[in-house]
PLY file of the C-alpha trace (Angstrom):
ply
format ascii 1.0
element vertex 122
property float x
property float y
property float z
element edge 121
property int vertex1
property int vertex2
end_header
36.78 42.25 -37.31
34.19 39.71 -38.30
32.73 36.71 -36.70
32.68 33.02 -38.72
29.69 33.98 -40.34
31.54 36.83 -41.97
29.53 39.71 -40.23
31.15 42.78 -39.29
31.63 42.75 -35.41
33.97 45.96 -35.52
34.81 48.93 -37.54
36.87 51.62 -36.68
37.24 55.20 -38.48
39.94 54.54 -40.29
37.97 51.68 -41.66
34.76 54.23 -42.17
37.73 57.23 -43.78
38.78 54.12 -46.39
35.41 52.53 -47.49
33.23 54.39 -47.08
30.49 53.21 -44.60
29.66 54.48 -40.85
30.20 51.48 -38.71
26.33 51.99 -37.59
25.69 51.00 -41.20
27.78 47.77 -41.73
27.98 46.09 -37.69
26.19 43.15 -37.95
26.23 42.87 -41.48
28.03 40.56 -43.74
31.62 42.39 -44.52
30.60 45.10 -47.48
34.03 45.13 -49.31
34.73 42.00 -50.56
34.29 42.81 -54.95
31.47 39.37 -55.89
34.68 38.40 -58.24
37.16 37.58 -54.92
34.98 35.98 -52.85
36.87 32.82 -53.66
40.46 34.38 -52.97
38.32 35.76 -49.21
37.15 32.26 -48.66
40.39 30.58 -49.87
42.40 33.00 -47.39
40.09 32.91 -44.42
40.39 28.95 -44.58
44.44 29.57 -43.88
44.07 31.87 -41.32
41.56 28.77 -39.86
44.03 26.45 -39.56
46.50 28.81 -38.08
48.18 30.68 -40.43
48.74 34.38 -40.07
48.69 36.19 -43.39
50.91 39.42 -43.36
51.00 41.60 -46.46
48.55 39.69 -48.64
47.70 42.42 -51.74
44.41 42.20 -53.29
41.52 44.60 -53.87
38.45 45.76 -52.18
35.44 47.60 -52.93
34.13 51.06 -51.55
30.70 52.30 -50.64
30.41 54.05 -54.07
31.53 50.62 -55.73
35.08 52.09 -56.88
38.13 49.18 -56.14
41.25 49.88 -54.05
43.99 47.87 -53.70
45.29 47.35 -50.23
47.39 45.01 -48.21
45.71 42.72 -46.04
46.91 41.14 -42.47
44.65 38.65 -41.45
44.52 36.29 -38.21
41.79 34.73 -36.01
40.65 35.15 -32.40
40.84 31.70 -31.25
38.80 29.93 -28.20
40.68 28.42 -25.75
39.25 25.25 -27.33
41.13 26.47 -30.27
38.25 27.18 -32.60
37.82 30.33 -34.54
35.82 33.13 -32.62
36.40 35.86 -35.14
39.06 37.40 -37.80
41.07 40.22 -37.42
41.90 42.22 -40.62
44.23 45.43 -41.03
44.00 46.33 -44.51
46.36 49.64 -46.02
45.53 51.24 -48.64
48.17 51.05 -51.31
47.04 52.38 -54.22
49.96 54.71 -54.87
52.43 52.17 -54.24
51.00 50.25 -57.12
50.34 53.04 -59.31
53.90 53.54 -58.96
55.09 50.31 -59.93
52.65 49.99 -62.72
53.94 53.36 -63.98
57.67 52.05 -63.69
56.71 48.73 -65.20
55.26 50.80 -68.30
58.52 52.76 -68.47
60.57 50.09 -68.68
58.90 48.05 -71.15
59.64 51.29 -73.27
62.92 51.74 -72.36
63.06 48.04 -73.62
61.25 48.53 -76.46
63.63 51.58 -77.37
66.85 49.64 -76.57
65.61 46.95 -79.38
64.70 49.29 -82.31
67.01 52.39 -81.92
65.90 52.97 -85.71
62.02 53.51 -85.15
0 1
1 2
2 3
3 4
4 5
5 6
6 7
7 8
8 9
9 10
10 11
11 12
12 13
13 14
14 15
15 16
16 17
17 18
18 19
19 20
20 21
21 22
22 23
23 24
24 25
25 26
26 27
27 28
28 29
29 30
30 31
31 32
32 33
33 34
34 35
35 36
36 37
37 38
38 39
39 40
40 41
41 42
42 43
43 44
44 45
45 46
46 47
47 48
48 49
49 50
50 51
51 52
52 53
53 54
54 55
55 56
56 57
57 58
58 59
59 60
60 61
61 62
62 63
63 64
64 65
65 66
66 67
67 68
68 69
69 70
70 71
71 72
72 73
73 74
74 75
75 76
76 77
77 78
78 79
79 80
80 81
81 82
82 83
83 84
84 85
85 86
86 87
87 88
88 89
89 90
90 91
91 92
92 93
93 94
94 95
95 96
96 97
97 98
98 99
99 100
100 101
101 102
102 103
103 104
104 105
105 106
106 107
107 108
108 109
109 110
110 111
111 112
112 113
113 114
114 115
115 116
116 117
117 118
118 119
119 120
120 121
């Protein structure tokens, strides 16, 4: 969870088990895991969840403590005041790395099979 200024207002284990950091290290902080190259896809996405939507399954990749990527999937809505302004956003991110190893590795092995179809002679 963060606030509106994008500091880290909660952090649980499985959050510490995924990237990396103790939440001692990060609360308070601006959110560590967002790569310098999406901060426009974060922005872009926090701006829906401010005006209401609620993102479910949203892939993209984040960045660990020793400044490896993983790709997860992303829910994403806001704590609202009763005024209806933003108070904070809630994320859930998964890690889903093997799922898109996976489908990279069947993507590969069916351009081949593709590639194998069209010149049986080679």
């Amino acid at each position: 969870m963060t606030d509106c200024d994008r500091c880290v207002r909660f952090w649980n284990t499985a959050a510490e088990k995924l990237f990396g950091w103790r939440a001692e290290e990060v609360l308070g902080l601006p959110v560590p895991v967002v790569p310098p190259d999406h901060e426009a896809e974060s922005a872009a996405l926090r701006d829906r969840v401010r005006r209401g939507e609620v993102l479910v399954g949203i892939d993209t990749v984040c960045r660990r403590r020793d400044g490896s990527l993983v790709e997860i999937s992303l829910t994403l809505t806001a704590a609202v005041h009763p005024d209806g302004s933003v108070r904070a956003y809630v994320g859930v991110m998964r890690d889903i790395s093997e799922r898109k190893a996976v489908e990279r590795m069947r993507a590969d092995f069916a351009a081949m099979l593709t590639h194998d179809i069209k010149n049986p002679l080679r």
